[in-house]
N, C-alpha and C positions, 0 to 999 in steps of 0.2 A: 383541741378537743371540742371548743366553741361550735367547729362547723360540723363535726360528728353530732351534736346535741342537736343541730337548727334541723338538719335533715330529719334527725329523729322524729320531732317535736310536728315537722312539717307532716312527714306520714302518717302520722294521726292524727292530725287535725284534719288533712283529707277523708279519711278512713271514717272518724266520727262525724263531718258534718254528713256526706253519704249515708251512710247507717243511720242519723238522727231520722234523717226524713223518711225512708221508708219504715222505720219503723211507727213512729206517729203515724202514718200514713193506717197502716197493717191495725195499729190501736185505734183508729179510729172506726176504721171498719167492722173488725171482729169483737169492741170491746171488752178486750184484755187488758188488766190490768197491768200483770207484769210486764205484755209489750208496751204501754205507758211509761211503766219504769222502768223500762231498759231507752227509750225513747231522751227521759230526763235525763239517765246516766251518760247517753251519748252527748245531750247539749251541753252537760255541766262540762264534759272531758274538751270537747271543741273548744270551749271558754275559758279552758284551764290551758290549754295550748296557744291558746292568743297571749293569755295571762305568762307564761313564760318564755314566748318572742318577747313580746314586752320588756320580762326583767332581763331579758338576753342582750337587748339593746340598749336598754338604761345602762347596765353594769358595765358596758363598754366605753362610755362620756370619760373624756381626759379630766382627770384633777383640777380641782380650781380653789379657789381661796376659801370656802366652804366646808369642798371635801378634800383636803390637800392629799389621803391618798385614794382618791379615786373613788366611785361608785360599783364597785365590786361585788358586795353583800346585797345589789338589788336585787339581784338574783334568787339570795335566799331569803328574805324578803316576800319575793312573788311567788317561793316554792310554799310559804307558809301560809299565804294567802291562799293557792291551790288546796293546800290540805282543809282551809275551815271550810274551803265553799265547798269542797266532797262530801263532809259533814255535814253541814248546815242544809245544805238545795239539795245533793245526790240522796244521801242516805235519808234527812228527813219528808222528800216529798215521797220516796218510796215506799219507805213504814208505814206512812200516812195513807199511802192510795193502799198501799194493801190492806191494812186494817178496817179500811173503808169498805173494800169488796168482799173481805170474809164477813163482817156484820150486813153488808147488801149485795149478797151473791145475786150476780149477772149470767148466764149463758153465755159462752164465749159463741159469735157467729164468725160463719167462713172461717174454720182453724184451719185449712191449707194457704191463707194467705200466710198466718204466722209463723207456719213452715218455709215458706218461700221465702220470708223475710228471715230469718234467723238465721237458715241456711248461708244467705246472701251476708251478712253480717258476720256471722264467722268466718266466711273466707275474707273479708276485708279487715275485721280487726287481728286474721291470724297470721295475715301479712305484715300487718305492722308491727306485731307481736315478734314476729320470724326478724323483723328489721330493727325493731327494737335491743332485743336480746341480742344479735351477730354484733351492735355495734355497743351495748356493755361489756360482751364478753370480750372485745379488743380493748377495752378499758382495763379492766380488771385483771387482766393479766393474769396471775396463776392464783391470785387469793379466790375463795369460795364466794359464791355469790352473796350470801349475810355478810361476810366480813368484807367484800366489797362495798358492801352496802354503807356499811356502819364506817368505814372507812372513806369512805368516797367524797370530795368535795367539791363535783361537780353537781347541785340537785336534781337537774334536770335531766340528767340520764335517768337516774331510777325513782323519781317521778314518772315520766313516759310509763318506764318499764311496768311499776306497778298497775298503771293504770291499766294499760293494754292486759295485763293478767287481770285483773279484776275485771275489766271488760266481758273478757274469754269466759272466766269464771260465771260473769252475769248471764250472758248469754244461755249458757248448757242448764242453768238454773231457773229459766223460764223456759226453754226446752222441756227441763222435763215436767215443770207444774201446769204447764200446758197441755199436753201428754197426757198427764195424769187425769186431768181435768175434764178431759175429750173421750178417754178410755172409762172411768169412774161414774162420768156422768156426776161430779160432785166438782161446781165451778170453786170451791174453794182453797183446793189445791192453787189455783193462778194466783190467788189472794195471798197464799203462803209463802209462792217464790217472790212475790214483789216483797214482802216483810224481810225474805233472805237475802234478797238483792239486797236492802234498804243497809242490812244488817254488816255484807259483806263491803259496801262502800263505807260504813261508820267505822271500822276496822280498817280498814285501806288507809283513811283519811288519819287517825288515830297514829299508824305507825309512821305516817311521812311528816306528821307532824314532832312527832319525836325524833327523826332525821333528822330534818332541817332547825329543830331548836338549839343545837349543837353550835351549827353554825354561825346561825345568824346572834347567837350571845356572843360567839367567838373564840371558834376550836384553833385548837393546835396545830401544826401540821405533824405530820404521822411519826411514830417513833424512829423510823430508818434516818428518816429527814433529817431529827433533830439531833441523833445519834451522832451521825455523819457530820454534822456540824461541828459539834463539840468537838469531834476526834481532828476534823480541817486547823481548827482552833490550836489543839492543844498540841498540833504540831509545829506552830509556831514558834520559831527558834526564841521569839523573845517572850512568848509568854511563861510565868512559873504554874499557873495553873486557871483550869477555868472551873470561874465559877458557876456560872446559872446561865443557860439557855432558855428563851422565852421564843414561844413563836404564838403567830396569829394569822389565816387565813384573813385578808382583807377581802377574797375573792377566788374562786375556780383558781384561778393564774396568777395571783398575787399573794408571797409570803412576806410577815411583815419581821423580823429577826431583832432582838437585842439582845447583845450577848455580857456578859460581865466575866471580865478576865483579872487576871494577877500579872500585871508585866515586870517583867525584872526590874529593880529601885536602882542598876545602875546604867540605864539604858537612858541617852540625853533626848530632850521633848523633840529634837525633828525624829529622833531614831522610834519613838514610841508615833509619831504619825506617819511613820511610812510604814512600819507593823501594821498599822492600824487598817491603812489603805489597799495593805496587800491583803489581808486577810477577807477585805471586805471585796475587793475582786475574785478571790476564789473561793470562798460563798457562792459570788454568784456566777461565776463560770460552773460549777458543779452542777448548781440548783438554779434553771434561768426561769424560774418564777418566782425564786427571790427577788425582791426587786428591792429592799429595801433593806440596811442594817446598820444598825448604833451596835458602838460599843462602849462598852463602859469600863474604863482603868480604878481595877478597885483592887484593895489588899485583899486576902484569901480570909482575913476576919469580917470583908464587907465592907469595912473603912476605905471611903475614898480616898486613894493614892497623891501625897501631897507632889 
């Protein structure tokens, strides 16, 4: 799914560097605020797409004496860092310029450029948007798109994904306060969609922040998973019972598994390490982003097994 995300990632960061420019372009011209702040929201999202090539290729570095399993969580890491900087530069220069233009309304000049440009932008962020979405919804399989969300532990899909919706979203939102602004003959309408844009990227930034804190403290993997695990386990001819299943997302592609079992007390120490060994191959035959699993021989009280 690495090379489904880079593609993603790659479409919009085309699509926004595109879009940044002619819309600064359009803001400079007609000075429009909100085309300013749609201007800022495309450079922030460009920077955020660099920003998770980035952790794409970090989280990829072999294991080393440092990080003995891997660089995996760069990833969410760099999805977290995207979320403050949405906050921080998107939403706060937005609120800011808008606030700026409803206290010093401007005239917006030549509003058919900002037509032209907007136009042009939506078809560019609604293809990435279109390319976005086909390649979470091969992800996500039959769960709803929230509960793919919140279940998901790749961030960089729906990272993209929100972005490009909140993009869309900006877009038709200085559309229309542009619109309004042109028809009203009251520039402060544009002043209002850059406060909403501002408003609508502080939200965005807000819930991918609470995504990715999940992971990057260090979720679980999903309950099928761990289910599955156990039941692998407790078909174990030599185990009497299991006790506690632990997982841990090290990465998109890497589960990390400790399991604590009950092995029969009259089973001799090579027959409890070939137990051990088989079990820990069909884990990972099952589940081949398991890459990793301890197990632990303990009595069903939790007392280690003398």
């Amino acid at each position: 799914m690495a090379s489904g995300s880079k593609k993603v990632i790659y479409a919009a960061l085309i699509g926004n560097s595109l879009v940044a420019i002619t819309k600064f372009v359009a803001a400079s011209i007609t000075g429009s605020s909100a085309m300013f702040s749609e201007g800022i929201h495309s450079v922030v999202d460009t920077g955020n797409q660099v920003l998770l090539l980035f952790g794409l290729k970090q989280s990829q570095k072999p294991p080393d004496e440092h990080f003995p399993y891997g660089h995996g969580k760069e990833i969410y890491f760099w999805s977290f860092v995207v979320a403050i900087l949405i906050f921080a530069l998107g939403a706060g220069i937005s609120i800011y310029e808008g606030i700026h233009h409803v206290l010093h309304r401007t005239p917006i000049e030549s509003p058919l450029i900002n037509y032209i440009v907007l136009g042009l932008a939506i078809i560019f962020e609604g293809g990435a948007l279109y390319f976005a979405v086909k390649v979470f919804r091969q992800a996500k399989g039959t769960l709803g798109y929230l509960e793919a969300v919140r279940r998901g532990k790749e961030p960089s899909l729906f990272v993209v994904l929100f972005e490009d919706a909140a993009a869309m979203t900006g877009l038709l939102i200085a559309l229309i306060g542009i619109a309004l602004g042109q028809v009203t003959g009251m520039p402060v309408f544009d002043g209002i969609a850059s406060i909403l844009i501002g408003v609508l990227l502080g939200v965005t930034a807000v819930w991918l922040a609470y995504e990715t804190k999940g992971l990057l403290i260090g979720e679980s993997a999903g309950r099928e998973v761990r289910q599955s695990i156990q039941r692998i386990a407790q078909e174990m001819e030599a185990v009497e019972h299991v006790n506690e299943v632990l997982t841990m997302h090290m990465g998109p592609e890497f589960i990390l598994v400790n399991l604590s079992v009950d092995i029969k007390d009259d089973l001799l120490t090579g027959d409890v390490e070939k137990t051990i060994a088989a079990l820990d191959r069909k884990i990972k035959s099952t589940f081949p982003e398991v890459k990793r699993v301890f197990v632990e021989a303990e009595a069903r009280d939790g007392k280690v097994a003398d």
